[in-house]
N, C-alpha and C positions, 0 to 999 in steps of 0.2 A: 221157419223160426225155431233154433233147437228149445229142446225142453227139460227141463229139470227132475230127475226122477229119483228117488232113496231108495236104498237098498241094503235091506237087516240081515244078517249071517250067521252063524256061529262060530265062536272062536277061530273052531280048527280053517274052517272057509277061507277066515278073515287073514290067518296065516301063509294061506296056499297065496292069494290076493297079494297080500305084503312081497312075501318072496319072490315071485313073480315080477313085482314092481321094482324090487333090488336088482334082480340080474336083469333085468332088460332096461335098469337105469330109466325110468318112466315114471309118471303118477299113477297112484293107487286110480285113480282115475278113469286114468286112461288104458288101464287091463281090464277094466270093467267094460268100459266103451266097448276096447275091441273081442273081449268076451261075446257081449250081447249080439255082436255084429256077425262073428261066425258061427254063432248058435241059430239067426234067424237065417244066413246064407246055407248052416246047414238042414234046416226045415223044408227049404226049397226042392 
């Protein structure tokens, strides 16, 4: 069952997030998603 999580930044973050979401045409969302997801692939 997915789960809903928040997530606070600072401006500049918020920017890197944004742009990010324009060139690869996606949701702010969804560079988050796959943020967390290669962050925990790369902890492994």
């Amino acid at each position: 069952m997915p789960r809903k999580y928040s997530v606070v930044c600072e401006d500049s973050l918020a920017a890197d997030i944004e742009a990010l979401a324009r060139e690869y045409d996606i949701s702010e969302q969804e560079v988050l998603h796959q943020l967390v997801e290669v962050g925990l692939e790369a902890r492994d």
